[in-house]
Structure formats: C-alpha cells, structure tokens
KOLVEXFI-661952 format. One record per atom (N, C-alpha, C, O): residue number from 1; residue in one letter; x, y, z. Coordinates in Angstrom, 3 decimals, padded with zeros to 6 digits. Example, Ala and Ser with C-alpha at 12.3 -4.5 7.8 and 13.67 -1.06 7.14 Angstrom:
1/a/013.190/-005.690/007.800
1/a/012.300/-004.500/007.800
1/a/013.200/-003.300/007.800
1/a/014.236/-003.319/008.465
2/s/012.850/-002.250/007.080
2/s/013.670/-001.060/007.140
2/s/012.900/000.030/007.870
2/s/013.409/001.138/008.039
//
This chain:
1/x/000.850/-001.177/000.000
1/x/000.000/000.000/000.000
1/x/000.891/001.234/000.000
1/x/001.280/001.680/001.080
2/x/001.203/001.754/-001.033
2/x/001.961/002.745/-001.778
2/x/001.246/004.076/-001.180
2/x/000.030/004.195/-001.330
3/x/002.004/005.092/-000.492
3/x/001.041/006.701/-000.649
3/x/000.733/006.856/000.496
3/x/000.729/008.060/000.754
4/x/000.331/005.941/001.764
4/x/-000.319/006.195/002.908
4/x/001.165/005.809/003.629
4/x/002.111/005.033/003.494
5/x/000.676/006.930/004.508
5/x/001.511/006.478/005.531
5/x/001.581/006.135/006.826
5/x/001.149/006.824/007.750
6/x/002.096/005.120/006.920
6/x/001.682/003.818/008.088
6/x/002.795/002.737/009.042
6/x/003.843/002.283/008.583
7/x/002.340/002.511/010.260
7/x/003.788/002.070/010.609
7/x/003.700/001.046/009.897
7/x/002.710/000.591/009.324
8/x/005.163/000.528/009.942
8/x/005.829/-000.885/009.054
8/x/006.749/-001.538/010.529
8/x/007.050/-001.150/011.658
9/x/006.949/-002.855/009.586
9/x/008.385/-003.646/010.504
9/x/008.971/-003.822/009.249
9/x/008.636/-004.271/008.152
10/x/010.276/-003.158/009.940
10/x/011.325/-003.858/008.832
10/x/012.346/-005.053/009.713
10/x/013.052/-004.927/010.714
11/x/012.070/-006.134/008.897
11/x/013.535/-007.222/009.580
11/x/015.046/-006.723/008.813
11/x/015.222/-006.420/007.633
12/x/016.135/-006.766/010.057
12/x/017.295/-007.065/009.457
12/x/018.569/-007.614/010.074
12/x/018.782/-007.455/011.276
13/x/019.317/-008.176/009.382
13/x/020.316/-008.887/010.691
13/x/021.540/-008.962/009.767
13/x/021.534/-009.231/008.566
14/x/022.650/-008.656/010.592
14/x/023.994/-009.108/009.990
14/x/025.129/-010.054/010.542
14/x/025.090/-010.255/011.756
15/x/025.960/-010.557/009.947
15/x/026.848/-011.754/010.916
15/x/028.355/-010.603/011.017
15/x/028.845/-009.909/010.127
16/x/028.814/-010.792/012.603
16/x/030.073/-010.315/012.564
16/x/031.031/-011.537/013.065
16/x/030.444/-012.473/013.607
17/x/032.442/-011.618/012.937
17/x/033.435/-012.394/012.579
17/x/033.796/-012.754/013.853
17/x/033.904/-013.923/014.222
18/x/034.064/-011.394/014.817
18/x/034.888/-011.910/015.785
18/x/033.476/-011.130/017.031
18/x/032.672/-010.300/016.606
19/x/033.464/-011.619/018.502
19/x/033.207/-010.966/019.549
19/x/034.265/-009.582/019.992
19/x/034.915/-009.540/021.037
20/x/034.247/-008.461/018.891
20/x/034.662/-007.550/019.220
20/x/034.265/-006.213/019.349
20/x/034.442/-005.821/018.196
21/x/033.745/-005.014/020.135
21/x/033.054/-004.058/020.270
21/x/032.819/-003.559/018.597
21/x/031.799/-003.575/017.908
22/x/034.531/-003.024/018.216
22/x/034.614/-002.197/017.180
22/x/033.781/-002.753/016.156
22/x/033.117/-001.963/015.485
23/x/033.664/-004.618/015.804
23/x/033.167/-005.168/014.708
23/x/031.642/-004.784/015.072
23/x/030.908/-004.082/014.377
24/x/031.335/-005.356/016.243
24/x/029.840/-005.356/016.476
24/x/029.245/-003.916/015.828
24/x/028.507/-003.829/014.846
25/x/029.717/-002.925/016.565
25/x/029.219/-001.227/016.084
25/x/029.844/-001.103/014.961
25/x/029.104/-000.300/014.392
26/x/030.673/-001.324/014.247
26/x/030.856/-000.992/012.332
26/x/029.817/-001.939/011.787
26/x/028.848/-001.278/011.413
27/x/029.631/-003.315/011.584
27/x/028.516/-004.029/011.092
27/x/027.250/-003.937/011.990
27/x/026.512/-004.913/011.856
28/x/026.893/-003.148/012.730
28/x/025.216/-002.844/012.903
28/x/025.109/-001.402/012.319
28/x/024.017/-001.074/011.855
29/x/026.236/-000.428/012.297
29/x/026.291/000.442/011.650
29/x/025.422/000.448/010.186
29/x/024.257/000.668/009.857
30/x/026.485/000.135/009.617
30/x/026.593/-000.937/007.935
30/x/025.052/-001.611/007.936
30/x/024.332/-001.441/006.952
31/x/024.670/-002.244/008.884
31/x/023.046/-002.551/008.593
31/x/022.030/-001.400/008.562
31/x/021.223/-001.305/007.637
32/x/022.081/-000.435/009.687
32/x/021.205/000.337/009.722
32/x/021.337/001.107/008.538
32/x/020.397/001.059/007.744
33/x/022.204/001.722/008.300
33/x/022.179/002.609/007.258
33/x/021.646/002.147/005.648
33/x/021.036/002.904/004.894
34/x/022.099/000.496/005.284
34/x/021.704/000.236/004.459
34/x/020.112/-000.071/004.826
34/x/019.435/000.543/004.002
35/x/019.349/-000.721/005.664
35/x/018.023/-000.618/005.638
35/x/017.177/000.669/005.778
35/x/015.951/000.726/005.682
36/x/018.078/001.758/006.035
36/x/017.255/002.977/005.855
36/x/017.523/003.453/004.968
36/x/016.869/004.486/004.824
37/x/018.395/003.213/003.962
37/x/018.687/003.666/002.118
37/x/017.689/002.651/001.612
37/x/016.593/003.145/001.344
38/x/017.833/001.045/001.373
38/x/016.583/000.082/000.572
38/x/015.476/001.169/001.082
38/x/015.277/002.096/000.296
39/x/014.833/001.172/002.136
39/x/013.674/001.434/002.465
39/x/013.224/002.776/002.369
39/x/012.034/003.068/002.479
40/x/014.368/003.829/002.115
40/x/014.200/004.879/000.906
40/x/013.359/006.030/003.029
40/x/012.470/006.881/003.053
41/x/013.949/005.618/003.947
41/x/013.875/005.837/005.464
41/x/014.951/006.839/005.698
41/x/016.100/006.720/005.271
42/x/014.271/008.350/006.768
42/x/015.130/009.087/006.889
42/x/015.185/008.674/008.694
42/x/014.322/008.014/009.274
43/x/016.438/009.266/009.331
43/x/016.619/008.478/010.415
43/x/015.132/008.922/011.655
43/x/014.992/008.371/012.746
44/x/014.238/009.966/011.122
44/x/013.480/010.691/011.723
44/x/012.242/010.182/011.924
44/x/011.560/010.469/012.907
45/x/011.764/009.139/010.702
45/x/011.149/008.286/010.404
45/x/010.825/006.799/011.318
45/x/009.861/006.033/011.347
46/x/012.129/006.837/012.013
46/x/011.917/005.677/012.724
46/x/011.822/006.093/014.461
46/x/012.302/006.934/015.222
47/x/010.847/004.883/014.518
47/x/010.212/004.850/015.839
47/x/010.903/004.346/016.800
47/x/011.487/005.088/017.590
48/x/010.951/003.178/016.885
48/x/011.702/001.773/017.940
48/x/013.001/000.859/016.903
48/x/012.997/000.829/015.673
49/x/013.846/000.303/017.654
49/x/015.136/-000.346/016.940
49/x/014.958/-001.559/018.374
49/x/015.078/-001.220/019.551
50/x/014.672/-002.896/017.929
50/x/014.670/-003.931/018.972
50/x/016.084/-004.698/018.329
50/x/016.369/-004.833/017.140
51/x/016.684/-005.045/019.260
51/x/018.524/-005.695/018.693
51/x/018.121/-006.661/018.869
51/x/016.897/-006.607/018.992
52/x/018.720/-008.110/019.005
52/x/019.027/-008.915/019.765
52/x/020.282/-009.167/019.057
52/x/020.466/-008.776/017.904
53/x/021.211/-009.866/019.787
53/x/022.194/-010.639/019.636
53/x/022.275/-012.309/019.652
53/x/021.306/-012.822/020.212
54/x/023.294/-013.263/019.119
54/x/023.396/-014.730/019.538
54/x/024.147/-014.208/021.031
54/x/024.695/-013.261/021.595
55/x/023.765/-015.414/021.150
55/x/024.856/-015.709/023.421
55/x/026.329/-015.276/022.968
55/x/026.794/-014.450/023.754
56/x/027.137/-015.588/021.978
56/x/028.163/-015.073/021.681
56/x/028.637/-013.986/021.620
56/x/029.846/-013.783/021.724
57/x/027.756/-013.077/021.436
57/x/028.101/-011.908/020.887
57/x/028.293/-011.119/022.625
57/x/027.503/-011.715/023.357
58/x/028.825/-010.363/023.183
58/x/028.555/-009.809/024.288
58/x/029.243/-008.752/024.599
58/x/028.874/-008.189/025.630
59/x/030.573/-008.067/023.760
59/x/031.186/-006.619/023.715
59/x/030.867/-005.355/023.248
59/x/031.289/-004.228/023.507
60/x/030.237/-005.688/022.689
60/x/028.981/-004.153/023.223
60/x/027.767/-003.919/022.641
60/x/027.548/-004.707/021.721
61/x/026.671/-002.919/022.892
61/x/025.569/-003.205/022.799
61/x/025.072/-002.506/020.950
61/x/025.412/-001.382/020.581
62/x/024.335/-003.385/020.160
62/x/024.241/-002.639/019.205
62/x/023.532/-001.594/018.712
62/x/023.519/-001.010/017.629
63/x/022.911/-001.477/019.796
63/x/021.862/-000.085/020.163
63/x/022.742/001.176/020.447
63/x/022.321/002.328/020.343
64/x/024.087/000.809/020.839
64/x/025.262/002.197/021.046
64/x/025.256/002.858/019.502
64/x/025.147/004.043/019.187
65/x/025.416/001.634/018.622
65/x/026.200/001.705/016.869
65/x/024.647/002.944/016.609
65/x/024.931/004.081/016.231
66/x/023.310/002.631/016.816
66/x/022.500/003.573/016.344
66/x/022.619/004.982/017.146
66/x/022.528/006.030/016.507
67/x/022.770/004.994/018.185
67/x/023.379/006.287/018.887
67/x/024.405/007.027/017.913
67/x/024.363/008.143/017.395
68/x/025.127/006.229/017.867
68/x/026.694/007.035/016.812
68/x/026.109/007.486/015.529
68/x/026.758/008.201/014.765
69/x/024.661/007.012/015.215
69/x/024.363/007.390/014.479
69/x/023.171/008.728/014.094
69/x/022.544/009.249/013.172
70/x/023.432/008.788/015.559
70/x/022.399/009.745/015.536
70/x/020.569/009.625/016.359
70/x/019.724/010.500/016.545
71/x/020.571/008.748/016.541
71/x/019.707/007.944/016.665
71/x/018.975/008.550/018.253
71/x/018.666/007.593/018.963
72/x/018.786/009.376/018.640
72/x/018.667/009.589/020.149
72/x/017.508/009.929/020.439
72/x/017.336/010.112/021.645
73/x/016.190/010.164/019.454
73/x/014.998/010.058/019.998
73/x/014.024/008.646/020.048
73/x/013.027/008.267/020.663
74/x/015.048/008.061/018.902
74/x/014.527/006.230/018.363
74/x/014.794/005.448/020.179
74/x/015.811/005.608/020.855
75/x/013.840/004.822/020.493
75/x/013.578/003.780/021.148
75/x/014.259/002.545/020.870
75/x/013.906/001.725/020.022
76/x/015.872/002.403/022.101
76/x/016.095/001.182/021.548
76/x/016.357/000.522/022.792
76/x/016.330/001.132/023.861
77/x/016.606/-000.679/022.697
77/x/016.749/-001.930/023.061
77/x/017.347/-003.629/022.797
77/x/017.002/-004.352/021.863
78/x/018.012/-003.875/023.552
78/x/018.749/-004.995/022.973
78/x/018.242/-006.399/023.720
78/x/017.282/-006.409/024.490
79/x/018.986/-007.522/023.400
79/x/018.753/-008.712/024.025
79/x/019.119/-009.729/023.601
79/x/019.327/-009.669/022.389
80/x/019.320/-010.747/024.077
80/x/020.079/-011.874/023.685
80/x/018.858/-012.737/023.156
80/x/017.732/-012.719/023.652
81/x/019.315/-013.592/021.929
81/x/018.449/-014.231/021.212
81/x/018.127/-015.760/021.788
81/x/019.272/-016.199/021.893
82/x/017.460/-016.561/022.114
82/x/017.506/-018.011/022.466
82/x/017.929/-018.941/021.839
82/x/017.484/-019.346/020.765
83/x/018.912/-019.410/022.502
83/x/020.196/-020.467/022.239
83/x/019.494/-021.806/021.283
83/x/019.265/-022.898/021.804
84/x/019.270/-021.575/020.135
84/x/018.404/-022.736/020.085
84/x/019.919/-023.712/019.131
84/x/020.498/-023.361/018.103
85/x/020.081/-024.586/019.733
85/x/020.733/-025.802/018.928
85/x/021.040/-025.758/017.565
85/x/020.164/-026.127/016.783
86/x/022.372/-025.288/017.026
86/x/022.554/-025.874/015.844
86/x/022.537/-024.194/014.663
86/x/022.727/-024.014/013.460
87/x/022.186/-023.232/015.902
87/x/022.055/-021.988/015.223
87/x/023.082/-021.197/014.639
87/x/024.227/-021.637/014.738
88/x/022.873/-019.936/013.951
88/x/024.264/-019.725/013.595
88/x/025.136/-018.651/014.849
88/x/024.583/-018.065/015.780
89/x/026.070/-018.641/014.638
89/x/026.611/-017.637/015.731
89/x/026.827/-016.335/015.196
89/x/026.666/-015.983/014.028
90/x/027.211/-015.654/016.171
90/x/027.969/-014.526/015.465
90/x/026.798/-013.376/014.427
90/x/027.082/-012.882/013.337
91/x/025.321/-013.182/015.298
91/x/024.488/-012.773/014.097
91/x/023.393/-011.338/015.141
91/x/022.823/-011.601/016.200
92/x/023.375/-010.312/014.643
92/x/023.208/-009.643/015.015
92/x/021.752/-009.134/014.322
92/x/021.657/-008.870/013.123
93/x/020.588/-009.038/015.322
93/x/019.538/-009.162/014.485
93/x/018.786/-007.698/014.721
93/x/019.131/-007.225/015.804
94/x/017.708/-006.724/013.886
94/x/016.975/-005.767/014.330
94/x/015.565/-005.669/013.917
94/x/015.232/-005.824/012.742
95/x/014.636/-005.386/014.974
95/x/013.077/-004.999/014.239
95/x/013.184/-003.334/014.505
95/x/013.371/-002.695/015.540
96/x/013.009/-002.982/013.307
96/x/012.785/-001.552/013.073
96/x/011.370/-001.315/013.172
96/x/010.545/-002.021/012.592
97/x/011.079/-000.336/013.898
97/x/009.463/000.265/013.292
97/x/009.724/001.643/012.974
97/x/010.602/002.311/013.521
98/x/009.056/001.996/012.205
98/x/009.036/003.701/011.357
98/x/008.045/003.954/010.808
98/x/007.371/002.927/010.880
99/x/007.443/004.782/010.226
99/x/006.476/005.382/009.636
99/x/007.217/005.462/008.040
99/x/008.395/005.799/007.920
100/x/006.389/005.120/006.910
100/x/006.654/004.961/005.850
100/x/005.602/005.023/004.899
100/x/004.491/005.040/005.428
101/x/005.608/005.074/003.302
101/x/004.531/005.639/002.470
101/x/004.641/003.550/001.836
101/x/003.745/002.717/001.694
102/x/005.647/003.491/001.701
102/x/006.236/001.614/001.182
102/x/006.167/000.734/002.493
102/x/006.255/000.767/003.721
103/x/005.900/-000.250/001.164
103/x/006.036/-001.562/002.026
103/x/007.330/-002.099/002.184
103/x/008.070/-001.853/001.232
104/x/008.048/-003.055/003.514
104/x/009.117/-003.200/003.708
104/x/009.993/-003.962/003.086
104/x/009.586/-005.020/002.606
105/x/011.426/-003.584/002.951
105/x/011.926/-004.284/002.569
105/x/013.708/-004.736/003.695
105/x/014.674/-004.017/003.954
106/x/013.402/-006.213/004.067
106/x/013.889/-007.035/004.166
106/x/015.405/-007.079/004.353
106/x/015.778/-007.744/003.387
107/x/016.629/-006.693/005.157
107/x/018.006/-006.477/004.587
107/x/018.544/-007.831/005.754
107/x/018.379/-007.888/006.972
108/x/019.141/-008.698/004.929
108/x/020.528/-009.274/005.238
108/x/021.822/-009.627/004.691
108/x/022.109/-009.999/003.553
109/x/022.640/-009.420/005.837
109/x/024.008/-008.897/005.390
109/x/024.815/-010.218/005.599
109/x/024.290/-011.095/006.284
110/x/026.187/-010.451/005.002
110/x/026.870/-011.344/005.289
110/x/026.571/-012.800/005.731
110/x/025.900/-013.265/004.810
111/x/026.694/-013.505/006.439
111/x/026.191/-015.150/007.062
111/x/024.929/-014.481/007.070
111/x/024.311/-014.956/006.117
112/x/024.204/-013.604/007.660
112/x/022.937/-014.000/007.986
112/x/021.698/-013.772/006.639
112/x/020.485/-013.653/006.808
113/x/022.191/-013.763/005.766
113/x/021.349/-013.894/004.503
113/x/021.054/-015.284/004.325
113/x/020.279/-015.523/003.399
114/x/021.462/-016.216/004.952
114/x/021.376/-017.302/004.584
114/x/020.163/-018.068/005.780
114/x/019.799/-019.243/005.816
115/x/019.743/-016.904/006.681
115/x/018.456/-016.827/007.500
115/x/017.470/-016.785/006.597
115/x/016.764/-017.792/006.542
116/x/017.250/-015.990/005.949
116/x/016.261/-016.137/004.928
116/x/016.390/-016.170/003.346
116/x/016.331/-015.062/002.813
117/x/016.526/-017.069/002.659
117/x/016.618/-017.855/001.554
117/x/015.908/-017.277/000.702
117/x/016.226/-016.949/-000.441
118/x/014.435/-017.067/001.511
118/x/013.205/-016.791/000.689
118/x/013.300/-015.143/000.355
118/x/012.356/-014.755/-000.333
119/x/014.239/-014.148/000.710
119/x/014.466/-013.157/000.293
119/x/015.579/-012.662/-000.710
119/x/015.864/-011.469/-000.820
120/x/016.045/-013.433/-001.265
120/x/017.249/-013.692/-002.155
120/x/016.575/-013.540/-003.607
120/x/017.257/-013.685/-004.622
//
C-alpha cells in the first residue's frame, strides 16, 4: 500500500566475525544505514530499533552503533536471542518500526542472509 503512511516492521540482521566491540558497532552500523537507504527511510522516520544478539556476541551493545548514528529520539533496546541448537553464531539481528509511504523491505548482510533464503 503505496502513498499512505503507516507504521511498518522492517527485519534485518547481519553476521560479525569476531566478539569484538569495534566489529559489532561498524557491522550494525553498515546494517542500519543500508536498511534505511533500501527502504528509501530518513533516520526521523523511525520509531523503535529492537537488537538482539546470539549468546556469543557480548562486547557491546548494538543499540550504542544507532546512537553514533544519531539515533537519540529512536527507542532502543537490545537482548540476547535463544540459544536454540545448531544456530548460527555470530548474528546480530533488528526490528525496526518507522512510519513509511512503502512496504518493507527485508536487509541481510553477510552469514545471515542465509536466514532467509526466501528473500534472495
């Protein structure tokens, strides 16, 4: 529904390499910015930023990386994702909400594109 404008969820998640602050905040960086370019999103636009992380991940929070970005009236929040068996590591996930005229579009980065197949 093109023209109206209405909240949305956007999913997005990226994989980082090592448990290191600097990686964590450059690749959630690198996500946000690209899901608010696809989604054609100015940073003013958005409402709430929900993180989670895998159990691995734990040097710093990726809700700081949207701060650096400016981010200081957006509603955020982080959390660790549930350990489920066999999952991937190292994956840094976000629900965006914003106000938008488009319908959402979908961003994964690096390993975690391979979360959803069906967006490829």
């Amino acid at each position: 529904m093109e023209g109206v404008v209405r909240v949305i969820g956007i999913r997005g998640a990226v994989s980082v390499e090592r448990n290191e602050a600097c990686e964590i905040l450059e690749r959630t960086k690198e996500l946000l910015r690209e899901m608010l370019e696809v989604n054609r999103l100015d940073k003013a636009a958005i409402i709430s930023a929900f993180f989670t992380v895998t159990p691995d991940l734990n040097a710093a929070f990726p809700a700081e990386a949207a701060r650096h970005l400016g981010w200081g009236e957006v509603a955020l929040m982080c959390a660790t994702e549930i350990p489920v068996p066999g999952s991937q590591p190292g994956i840094i996930r976000v629900l965006l909400h914003a106000y938008s005229r488009f319908p959402p579009k979908h961003v994964y980065l690096g390993r975690a594109a391979l979360l959803r197949p069906d967006l490829r």
